[in-house]
Structures are given as structure tokens and as C-alpha cells.
C-alpha positions as CSV (number, residue, x, y, z in Angstrom):
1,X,86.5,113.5,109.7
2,X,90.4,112.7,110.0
3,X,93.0,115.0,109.2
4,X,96.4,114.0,107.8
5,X,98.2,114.5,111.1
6,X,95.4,112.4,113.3
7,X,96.3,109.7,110.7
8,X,99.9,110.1,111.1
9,X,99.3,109.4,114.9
10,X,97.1,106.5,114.0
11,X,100.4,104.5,112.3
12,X,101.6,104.3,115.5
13,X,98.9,102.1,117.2
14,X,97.6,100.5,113.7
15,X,99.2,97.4,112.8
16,X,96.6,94.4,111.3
17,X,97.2,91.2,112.1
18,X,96.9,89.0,109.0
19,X,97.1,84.9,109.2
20,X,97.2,83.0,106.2
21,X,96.3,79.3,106.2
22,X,97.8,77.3,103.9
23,X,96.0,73.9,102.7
24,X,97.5,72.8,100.4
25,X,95.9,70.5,97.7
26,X,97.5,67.9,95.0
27,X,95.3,67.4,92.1
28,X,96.8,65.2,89.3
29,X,95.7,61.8,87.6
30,X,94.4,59.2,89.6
31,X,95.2,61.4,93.2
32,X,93.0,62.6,95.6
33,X,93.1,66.5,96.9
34,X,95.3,66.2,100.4
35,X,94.7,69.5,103.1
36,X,97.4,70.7,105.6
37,X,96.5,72.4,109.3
38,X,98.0,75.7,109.6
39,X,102.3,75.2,110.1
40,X,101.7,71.9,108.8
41,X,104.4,71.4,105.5
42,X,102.7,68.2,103.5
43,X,103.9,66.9,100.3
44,X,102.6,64.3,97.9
45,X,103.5,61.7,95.3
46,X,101.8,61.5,92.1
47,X,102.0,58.9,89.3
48,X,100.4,59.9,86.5
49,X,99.2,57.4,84.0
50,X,100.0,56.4,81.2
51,X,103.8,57.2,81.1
52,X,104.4,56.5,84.6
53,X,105.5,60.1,85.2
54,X,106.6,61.0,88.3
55,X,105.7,64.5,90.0
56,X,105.6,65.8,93.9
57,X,105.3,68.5,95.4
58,X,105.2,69.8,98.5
59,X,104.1,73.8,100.1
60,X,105.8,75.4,103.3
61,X,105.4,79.0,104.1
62,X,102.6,79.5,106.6
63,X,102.3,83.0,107.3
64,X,100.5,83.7,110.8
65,X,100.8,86.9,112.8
66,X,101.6,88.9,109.9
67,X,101.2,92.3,111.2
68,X,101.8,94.8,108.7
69,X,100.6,98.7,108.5
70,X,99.4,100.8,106.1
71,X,102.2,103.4,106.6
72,X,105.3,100.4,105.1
73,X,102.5,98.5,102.4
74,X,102.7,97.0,101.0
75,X,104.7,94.6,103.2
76,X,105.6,90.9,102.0
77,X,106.6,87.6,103.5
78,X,108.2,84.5,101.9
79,X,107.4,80.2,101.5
80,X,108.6,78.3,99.5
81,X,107.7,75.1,96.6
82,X,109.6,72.1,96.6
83,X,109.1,70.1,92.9
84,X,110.6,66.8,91.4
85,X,109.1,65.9,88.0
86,X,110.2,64.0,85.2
87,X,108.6,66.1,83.3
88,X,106.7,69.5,82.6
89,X,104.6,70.5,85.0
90,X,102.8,73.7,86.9
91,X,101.5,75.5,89.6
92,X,98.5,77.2,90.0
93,X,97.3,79.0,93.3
94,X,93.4,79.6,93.8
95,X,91.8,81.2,97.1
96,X,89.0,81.4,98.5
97,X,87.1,84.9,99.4
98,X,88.3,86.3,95.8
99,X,91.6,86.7,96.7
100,X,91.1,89.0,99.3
101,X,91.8,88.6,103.2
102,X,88.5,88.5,105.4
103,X,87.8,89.3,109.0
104,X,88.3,86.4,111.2
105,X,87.1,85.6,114.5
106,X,89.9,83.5,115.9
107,X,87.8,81.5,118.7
108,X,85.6,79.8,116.3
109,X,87.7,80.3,113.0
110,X,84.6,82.0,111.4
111,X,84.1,84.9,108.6
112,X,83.3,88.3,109.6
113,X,82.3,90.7,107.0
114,X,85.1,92.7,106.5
115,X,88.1,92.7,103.8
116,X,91.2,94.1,102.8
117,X,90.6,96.4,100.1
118,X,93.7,95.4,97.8
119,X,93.7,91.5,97.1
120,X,97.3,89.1,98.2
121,X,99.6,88.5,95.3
122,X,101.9,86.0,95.2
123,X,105.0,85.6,92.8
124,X,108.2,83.8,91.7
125,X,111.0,85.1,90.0
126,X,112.2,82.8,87.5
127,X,115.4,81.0,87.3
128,X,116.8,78.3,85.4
129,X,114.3,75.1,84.8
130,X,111.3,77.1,85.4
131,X,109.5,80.1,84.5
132,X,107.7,82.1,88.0
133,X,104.8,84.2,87.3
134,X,103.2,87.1,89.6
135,X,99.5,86.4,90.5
136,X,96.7,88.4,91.8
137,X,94.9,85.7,93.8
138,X,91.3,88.2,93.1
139,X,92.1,85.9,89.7
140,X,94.0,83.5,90.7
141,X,96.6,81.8,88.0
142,X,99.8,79.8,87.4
143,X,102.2,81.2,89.7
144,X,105.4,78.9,88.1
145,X,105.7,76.1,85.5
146,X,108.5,74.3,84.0
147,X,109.0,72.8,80.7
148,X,110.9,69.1,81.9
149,X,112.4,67.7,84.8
150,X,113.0,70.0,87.9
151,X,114.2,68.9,91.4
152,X,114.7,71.9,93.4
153,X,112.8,74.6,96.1
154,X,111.9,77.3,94.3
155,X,111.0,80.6,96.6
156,X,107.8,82.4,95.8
157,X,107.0,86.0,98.1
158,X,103.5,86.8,99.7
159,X,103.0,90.8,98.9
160,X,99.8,92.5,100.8
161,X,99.2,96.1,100.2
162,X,97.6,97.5,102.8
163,X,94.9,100.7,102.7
164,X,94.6,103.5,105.5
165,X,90.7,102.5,105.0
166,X,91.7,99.0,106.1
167,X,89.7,98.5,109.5
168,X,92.7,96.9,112.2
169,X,91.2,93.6,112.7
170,X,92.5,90.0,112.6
171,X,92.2,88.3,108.8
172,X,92.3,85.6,107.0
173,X,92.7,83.7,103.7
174,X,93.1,80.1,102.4
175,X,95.7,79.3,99.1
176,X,95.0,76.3,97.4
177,X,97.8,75.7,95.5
178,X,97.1,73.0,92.8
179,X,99.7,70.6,91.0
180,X,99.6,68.9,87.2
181,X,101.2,67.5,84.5
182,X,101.6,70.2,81.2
């Protein structure tokens, strides 16, 4: 049994390195999903059919060697959207292993058993031409929609809170963040 001061001690040498992966995927009418290597910002064009509407979209903010400790969580980390449509549109991030990140083993890019105990949220604030949202990703959600035509970046912050039960491993989670006409 730890006490509080052998915990204490343990802040010092406890940091957990978290990478996220971001593939990103671009779902609309008539468009196929599209999936980015880690680092890797991709963007897409999308007509959708039948009023020739124009939306695209694009992800950067890959977050890898995140470390962060349970002594500052919950700690955050920022990317960022960039959006031209003609008309309304949203966002929605999805991810896999319910939200949460898992234990992975970095030579083969494999799952280990382990996960954070708290899952990743991800929000936007909002700001004129669009409306940001804060999502657990153990649900997922619309993280930021706008109600007509928006060319811009819009910011959005990764927030992990991190437990002292948390086992100091390396982690991992894929977003899927998911475009379409409102």
C-alpha cells in the first residue's frame, strides 16, 4: 500500500506518454472516406448533389509524445479545423476504443490491454459563423457546426485528465472526425 508521500515522490518519475493518431475521414454525398498517417494534415473537396454545394475540410493537430502527469491533469493540447462551405454544415468526432486511450506497443502499433481511466474530450469555443461544442469522445458528438457559409480555421483543444491509478505506459487513440452537409 502507497502512502500520500510515496505518491508525492512518484510525480516526479511518472509522466505517460500519450500519442494520438489522427485519420481523418470525409464522409459526405457521393465521397469516399479518405485516412491520414500520423503528422500527415489531409483535406478534401466535396460536392454534394443536388445544389452543387461546395464543402472542405481539412484536420491538423497530431498530438504525439504528449507526456502529461497526474500531478498538472488534466493537461490539454491544441489542432485545429480548417472549413469552406457554402452552406451549413458540421463536425462530428467519433473514436475508436470508447473514447478512451489504450496501451500501445509502439514496434508493431498493437493494443495492449490497458486504459486511461477518464476518456479524451475535445472542444471548441464558439465564435462568430459557428457554434463549438465540448465532446466526451466515450460518446462521441458534434464537436462545431455552422448555420451557412464559413471560410476560416477554427481552433478546437485536446483535454486528458489523467488518474494517479493510471499505469505510466505509452497510449493511444484514433479520432475520426467526420464532415456533412446540415
Amino acid at each position: 500500500m502507497r502512502t500520500n508521500k510515496s505518491r508525492w515522490a512518484l510525480v516526479a518519475c511518472l509522466a505517460i506518454a500519450l500519442f494520438v493518431i489522427v485519420p481523418a475521414t470525409f464522409v459526405g454525398a457521393n465521397a469516399s472516406g479518405i485516412e491520414a498517417a500520423p503528422g500527415q494534415e489531409v483535406g478534401d473537396h466535396i460536392n454534394l448533389e443536388p445544389s452543387a454545394s461546395v464543402l472542405s475540410f481539412s484536420v491538423a493537430g497530431d498530438v504525439t509524445g504528449w507526456s502529461i502527469n497526474p500531478a498538472s491533469s488534466p493537461e490539454s493540447n491544441h489542432g485545429s479545423l480548417t472549413i469552406n462551405a457554402d452552406s451549413a454544415w458540421s463536425v462530428t468526432v467519433t473514436s475508436n476504443n470508447g473514447g478512451h486511450f489504450k496501451q500501445c506497443f509502439s514496434g508493431n502499433n498493437s493494443y495492449g490491454s490497458k486504459i486511461l481511466k477518464n476518456p479524451l474530450e475535445i472542444s471548441v469555443e464558439s465564435a462568430s459563423g459557428y457554434t463549438g461544442h465540448t465532446i466526451s469522445l466515450d460518446n462521441g458528438g458534434t464537436l462545431v457546426e455552422g448555420s451557412g457559409s464559413y471560410s476560416g480555421t477554427i481552433p478546437f483543444t485536446y483535454e486528458q485528465a489523467v488518474d494517479w491509478t493510471d499505469a505510466p505506459l505509452s497510449y493511444r487513440i484514433e479520432l475520426t472526425f467526420e464532415t456533412s452537409p446540415t
